[in-house]
C-alpha positions in Angstrom: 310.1 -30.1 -98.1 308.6 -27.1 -99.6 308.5 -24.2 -96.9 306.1 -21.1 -98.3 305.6 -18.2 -95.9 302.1 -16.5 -95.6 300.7 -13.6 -94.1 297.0 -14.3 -92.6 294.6 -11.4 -90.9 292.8 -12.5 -88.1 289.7 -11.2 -87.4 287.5 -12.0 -84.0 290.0 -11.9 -81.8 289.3 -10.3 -78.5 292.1 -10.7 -76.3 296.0 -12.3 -76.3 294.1 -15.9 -74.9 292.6 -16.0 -78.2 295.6 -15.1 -80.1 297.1 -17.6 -78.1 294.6 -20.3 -79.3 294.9 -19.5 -82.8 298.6 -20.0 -82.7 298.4 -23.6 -80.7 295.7 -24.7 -83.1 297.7 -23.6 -86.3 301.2 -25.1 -84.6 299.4 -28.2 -84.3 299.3 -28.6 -88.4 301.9 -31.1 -90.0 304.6 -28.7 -91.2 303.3 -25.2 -90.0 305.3 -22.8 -88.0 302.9 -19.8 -87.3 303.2 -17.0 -84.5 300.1 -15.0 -84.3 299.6 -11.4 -83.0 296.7 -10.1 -81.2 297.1 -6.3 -81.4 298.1 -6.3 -85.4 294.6 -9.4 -85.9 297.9 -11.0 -87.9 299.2 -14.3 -88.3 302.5 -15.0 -89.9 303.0 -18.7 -91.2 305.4 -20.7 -92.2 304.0 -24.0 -93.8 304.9 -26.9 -96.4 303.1 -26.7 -99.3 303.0 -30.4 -100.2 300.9 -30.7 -96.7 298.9 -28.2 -96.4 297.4 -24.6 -98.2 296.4 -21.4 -97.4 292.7 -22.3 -97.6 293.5 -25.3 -95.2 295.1 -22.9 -92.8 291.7 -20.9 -92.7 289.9 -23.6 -92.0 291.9 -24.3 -88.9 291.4 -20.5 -87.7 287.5 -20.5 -88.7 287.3 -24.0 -87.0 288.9 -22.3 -84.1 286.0 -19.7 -84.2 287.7 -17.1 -85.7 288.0 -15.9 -89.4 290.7 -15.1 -91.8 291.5 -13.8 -95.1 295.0 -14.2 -96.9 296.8 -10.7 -96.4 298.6 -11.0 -99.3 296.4 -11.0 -102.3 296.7 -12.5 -105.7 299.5 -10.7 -107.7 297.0 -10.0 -110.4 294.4 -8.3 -108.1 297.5 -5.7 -106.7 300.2 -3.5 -108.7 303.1 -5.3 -109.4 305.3 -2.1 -108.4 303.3 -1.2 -105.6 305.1 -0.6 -102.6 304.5 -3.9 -100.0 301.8 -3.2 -97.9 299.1 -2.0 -100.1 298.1 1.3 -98.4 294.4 0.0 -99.5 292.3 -0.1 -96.3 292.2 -4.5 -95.8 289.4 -6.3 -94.5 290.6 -6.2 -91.2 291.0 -2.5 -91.6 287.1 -2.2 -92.3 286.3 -4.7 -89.7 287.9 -2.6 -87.2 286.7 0.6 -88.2 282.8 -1.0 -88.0 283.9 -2.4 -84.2 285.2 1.0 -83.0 282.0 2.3 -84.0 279.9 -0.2 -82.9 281.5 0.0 -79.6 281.5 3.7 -79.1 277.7 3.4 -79.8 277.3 0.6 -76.8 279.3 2.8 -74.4 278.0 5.8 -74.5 274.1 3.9 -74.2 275.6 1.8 -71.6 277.2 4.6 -69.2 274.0 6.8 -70.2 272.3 4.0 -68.2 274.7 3.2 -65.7 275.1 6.7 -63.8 272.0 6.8 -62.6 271.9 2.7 -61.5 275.3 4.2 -59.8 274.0 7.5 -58.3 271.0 5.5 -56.7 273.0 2.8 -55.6 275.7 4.6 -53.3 273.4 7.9 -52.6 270.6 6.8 -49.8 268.7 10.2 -51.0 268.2 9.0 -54.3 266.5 5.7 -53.2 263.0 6.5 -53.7 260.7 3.1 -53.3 261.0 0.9 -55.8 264.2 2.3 -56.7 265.8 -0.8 -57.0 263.5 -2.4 -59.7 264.5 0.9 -61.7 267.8 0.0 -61.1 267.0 -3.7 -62.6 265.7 -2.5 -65.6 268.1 -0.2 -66.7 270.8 -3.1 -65.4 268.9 -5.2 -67.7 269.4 -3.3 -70.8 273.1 -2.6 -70.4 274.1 -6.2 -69.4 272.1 -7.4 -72.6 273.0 -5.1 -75.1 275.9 -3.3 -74.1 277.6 -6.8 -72.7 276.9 -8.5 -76.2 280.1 -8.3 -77.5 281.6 -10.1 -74.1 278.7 -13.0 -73.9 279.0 -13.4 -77.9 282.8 -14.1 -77.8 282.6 -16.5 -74.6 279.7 -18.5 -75.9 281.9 -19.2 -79.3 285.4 -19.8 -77.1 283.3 -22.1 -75.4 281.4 -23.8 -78.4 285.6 -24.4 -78.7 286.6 -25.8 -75.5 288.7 -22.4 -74.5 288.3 -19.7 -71.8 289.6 -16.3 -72.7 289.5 -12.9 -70.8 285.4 -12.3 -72.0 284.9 -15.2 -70.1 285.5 -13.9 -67.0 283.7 -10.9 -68.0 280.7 -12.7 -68.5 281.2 -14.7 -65.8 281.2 -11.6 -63.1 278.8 -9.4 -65.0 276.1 -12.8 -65.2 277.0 -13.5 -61.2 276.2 -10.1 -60.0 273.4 -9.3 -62.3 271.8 -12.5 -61.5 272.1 -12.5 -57.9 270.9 -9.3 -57.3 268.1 -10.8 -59.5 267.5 -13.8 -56.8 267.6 -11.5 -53.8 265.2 -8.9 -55.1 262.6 -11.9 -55.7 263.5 -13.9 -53.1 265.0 -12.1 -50.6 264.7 -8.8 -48.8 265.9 -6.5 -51.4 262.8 -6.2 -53.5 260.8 -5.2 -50.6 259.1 -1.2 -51.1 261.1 1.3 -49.0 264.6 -0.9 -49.6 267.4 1.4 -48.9 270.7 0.5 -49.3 274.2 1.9 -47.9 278.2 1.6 -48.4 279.7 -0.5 -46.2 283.3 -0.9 -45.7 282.9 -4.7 -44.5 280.4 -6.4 -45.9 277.5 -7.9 -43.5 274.9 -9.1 -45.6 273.7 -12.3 -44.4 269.9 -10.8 -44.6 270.4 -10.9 -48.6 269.0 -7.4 -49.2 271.5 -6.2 -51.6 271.6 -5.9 -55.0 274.8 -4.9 -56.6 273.4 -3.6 -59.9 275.6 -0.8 -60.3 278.7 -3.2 -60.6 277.1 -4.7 -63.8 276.6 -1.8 -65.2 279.6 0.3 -64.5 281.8 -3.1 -65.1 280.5 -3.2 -68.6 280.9 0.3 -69.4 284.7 0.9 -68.4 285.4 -2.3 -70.5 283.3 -1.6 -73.6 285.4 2.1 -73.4 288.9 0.5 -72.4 288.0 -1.5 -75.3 286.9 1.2 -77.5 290.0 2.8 -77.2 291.7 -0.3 -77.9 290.4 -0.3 -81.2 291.0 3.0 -82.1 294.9 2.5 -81.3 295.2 0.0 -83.5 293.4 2.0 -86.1 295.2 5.3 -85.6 298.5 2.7 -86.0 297.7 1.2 -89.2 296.4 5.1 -90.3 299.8 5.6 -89.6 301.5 3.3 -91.6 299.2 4.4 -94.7 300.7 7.4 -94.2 304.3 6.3 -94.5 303.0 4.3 -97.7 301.4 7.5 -99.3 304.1 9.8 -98.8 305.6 8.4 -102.4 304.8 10.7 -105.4 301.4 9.6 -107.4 303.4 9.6 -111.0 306.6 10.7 -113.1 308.0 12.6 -115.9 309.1 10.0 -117.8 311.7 11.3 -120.5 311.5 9.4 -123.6 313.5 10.9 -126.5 313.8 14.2 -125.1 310.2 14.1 -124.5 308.0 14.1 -121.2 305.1 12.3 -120.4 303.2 12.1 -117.1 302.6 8.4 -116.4 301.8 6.6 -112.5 304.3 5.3 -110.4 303.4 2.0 -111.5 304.1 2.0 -115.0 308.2 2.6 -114.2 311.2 0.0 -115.0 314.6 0.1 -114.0 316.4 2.0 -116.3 313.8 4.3 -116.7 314.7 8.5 -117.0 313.0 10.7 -115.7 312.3 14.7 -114.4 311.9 16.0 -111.4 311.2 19.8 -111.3 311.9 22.2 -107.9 309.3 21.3 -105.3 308.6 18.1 -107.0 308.6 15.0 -105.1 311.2 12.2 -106.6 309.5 8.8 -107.9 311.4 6.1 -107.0 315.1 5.3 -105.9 317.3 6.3 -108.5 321.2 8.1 -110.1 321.3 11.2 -111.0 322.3 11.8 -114.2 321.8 15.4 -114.8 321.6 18.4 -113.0 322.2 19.6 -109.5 319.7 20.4 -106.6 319.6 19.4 -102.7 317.1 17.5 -101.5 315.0 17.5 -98.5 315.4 13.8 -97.0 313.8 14.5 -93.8 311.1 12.2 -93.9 313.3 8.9 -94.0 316.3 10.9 -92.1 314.6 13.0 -90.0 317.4 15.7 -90.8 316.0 18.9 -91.6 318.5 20.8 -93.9 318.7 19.4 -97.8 321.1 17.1 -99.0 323.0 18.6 -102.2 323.2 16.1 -104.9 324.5 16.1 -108.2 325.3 13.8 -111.1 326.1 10.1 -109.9 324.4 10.8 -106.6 322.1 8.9 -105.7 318.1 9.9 -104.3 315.2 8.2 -102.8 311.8 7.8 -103.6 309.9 10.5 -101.8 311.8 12.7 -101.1 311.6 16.6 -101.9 313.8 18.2 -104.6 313.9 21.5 -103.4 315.8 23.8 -106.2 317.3 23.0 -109.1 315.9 20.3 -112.2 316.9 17.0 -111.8 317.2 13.7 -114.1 317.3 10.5 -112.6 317.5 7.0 -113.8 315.2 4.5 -112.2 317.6 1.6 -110.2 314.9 0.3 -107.8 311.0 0.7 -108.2 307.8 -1.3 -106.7 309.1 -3.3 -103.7 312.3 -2.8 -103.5 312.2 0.7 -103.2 314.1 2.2 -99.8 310.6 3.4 -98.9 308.5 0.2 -99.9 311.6 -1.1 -97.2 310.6 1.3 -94.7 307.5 0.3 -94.8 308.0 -3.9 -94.6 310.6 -3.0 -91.5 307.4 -1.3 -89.4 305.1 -4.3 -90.6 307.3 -6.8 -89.6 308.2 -5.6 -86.3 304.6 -4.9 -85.5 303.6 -8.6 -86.2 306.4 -10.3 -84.0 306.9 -10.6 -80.9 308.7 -9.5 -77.7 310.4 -11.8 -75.2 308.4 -10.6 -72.6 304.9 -10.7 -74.8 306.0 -14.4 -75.6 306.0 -15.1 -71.5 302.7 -13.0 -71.3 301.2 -15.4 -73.8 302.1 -18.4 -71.8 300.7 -17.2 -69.0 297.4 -16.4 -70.3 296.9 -19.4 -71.4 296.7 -20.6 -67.4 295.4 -16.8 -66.6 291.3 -17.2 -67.1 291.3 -21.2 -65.1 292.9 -20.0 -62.5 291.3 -17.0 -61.8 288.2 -19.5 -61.9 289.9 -21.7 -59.8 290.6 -18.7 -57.2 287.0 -17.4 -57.8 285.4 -21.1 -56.6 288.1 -21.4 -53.8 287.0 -18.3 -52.1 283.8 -18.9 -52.4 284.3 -22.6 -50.4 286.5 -20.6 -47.8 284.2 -18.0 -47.1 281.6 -20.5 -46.5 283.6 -22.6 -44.6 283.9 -19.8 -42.5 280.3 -19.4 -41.6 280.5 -15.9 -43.1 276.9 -16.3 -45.1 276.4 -17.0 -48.6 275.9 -13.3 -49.8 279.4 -12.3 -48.2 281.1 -15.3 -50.0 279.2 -14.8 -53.4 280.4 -11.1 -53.1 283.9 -12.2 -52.5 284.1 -15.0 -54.9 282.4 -12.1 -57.8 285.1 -9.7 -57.2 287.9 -12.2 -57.8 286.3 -12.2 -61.2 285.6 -8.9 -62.0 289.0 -7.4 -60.8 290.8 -10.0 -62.9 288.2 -9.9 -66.2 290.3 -6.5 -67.3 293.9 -8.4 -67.6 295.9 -5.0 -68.4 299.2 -7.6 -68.5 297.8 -9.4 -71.5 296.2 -6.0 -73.5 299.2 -3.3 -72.8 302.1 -5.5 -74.1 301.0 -6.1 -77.9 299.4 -2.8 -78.2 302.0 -0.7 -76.2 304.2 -2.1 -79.2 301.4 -2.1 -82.4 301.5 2.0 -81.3 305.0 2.7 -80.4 305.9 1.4 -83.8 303.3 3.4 -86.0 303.5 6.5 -83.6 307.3 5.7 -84.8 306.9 5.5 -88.5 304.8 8.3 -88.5 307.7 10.9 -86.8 310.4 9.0 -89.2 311.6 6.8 -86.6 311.8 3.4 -87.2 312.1 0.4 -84.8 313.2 -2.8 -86.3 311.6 -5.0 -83.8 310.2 -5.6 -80.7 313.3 -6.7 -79.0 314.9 -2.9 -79.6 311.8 -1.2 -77.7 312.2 -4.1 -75.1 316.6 -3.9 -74.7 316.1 0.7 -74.8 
């Protein structure tokens, strides 16, 4: 047995029941070991070559309607000595950025649309005749445009066989918006002169009510609860480009008492070179000559210089702050303390806690049995003789107040942040089991 790791980005993904999927349908693979987080779009695989390939493994994530691309390229497309993690934006990276943008367009349209559906709704002097078909309209548009991405990801989980959290979405959204539909045609609620009040118990046997305004408010807090999403995840992978960039660009490399400029990536081990007061130093290295102090305080955190001298030894990216210094090269590309620092926040972003394993499992059960819940109340309520309107109401709020599922969404992203917001104060978390334990 051959065992090769790879590291996959996941694109698609929409909540942890999808993440979930992904990681049963790649687990299912002769000779795969994969655990696949939502909030970093990231699968990490462990698989034997004589069975399978990367391109294999894609297909299973594209057949599970998702897509993928292998996050670690070719070495001959990348730098050798680069540090790991390419601070190069990925695809996932530009996928995200075109989401969060997309997203922030659909919420401001859909809440621009949904305040007045609201206002009208809940304030009897705002229901002019014919109110309610404004209200339709304007329901209309949001539910088909601004609902898109919801109804797009639950007809491909279903093309699939799965359920995930936009499936309940779509589910309440499509319930409400279409029963108010059926009453406003069919029942009293379409009528000229409709008005329509709050009620604290609902009695609405007569069916004249619409609920509209659930629709569209439902889809706007979740496109913008969504939105923000997004731009977590990008602000935390921001942050961990920072960490990557904070290494010096090139180096004074001293070749027979002479200096010449070259890029980071063109040092060896062994290598000499200068670094001048206010300099930054290249890679991990001995000094050899001269003595300075250095300001370490971005891997540290301490703020007063370290003094070094000859034999001590430096890191990559840090400051020298006084005197000239010249240092031979003992670690470069990869291996460098900050190329390190870097792999620790990757890796601890792409596993998983103890307690975000136990949320996965249950989301796998969450979206049936909130259906499950959602068609039993609906049976009780009409076994009570309480009217169908009352028991469709009841049965559409099981759906909506669950479609949110802050227990599967908060865990991965609470970490994906904590441990960028981390790296980018020069604190570093080794996993997810450290935030969990503190």
């Amino acid at each position: 047995m051959s065992t090769t790791h790879i590291d996959l980005g996941v694109t698609g993904m929409t909540c942890t029941s999808c993440s979930s999927r992904v990681e049963r349908k790649l687990n299912k693979v002769e000779g795969v070991t994969a655990t696949v987080n939502y909030a970093t779009e990231s699968a990490s695989v462990e698989y034997d070559s004589t069975l399978t390939g990367p391109v294999d493994l894609i297909k299973v994530i594209q057949g599970a309607g998702y897509d993928a691309y292998d996050a670690n390229p070719p070495a001959a497309d990348t730098d050798p000595n680069a540090p790991a993690g390419s601070s190069a934006q990925t695809p996932a990276d530009i996928a995200r950025e075109e989401e969060a943008a997309n997203l922030k367009r659909l919420t401001i349209m859909s809440s621009v649309l949904s305040l007045p559906i609201m206002a009208m709704s809940m304030i009897p002097a705002l229901q002019f005749d014919y109110w309610q078909w404004v209200s339709a309209i304007l329901a209309t548009i949001v539910f088909i445009n601004g609902g898109a991405p919801f109804h797009k990801a639950t007809w491909t989980n279903i093309k699939h066989g799965s359920f995930t959290m936009d499936t309940l979405i779509t589910m309440g959204t499509s319930a409400a918006y279409f029963w108010s539909l059926y009453v406003m045609i069919f029942g009293h609620a379409g009528m000229p002169g409709m008005r329509m009040h709050m009620e604290l118990v609902s009695n609405n046997a007569e069916m004249d009510h619409i609920y509209l305004e659930s629709v569209g408010m439902v889809i706007t807090f979740l496109l913008l609860g969504r939105y923000f999403e997004v731009k977590a995840k990008g602000q935390s992978s921001e942050a961990l480009r920072t960490l990557l960039n904070m290494g010096a660009k090139d180096a004074s490399l001293l070749v027979n008492g002479k200096e010449t400029r070259v890029p980071i990536s063109e040092l060896a081990i062994g290598d000499v070179f200068v670094v001048r007061p206010g300099e930054k130093i290249a890679t991990d290295g001995e000094v050899i000559e001269g003595y300075s102090a250095v300001d370490e305080s971005m891997l540290t955190g301490e703020s007063v210089p370290v003094e070094v001298q000859v034999g001590s030894r430096v890191t990559g990216a840090s400051i020298n702050t006084s005197g000239k210094l010249v240092v031979r090269a003992t670690r470069v590309g990869s291996d460098t303390t900050l190329a390190q620092m870097a792999k620790l926040v990757t890796e601890a972003q792409a596993s998983k806690a103890p307690v975000q394993r136990l949320v996965d499992r249950i989301a796998q059960v969450f979206v049936p049995a909130v259906i499950v819940i959602a068609l039993a109340t609906l049976v009780a309520h009409l076994m009570l003789s309480q009217g169908v309107a009352p028991a469709f109401v009841a049965a559409v709020a099981v759906l909506i107040i669950a479609c949110p599922c802050a227990m599967g969404l908060a865990t991965p992203t609470a970490i994906l942040v904590g441990t960028g917001r981390g790296a980018q104060l020069g604190l570093l978390i080794k996993g997810p089991e450290i935030l969990e334990s503190t």
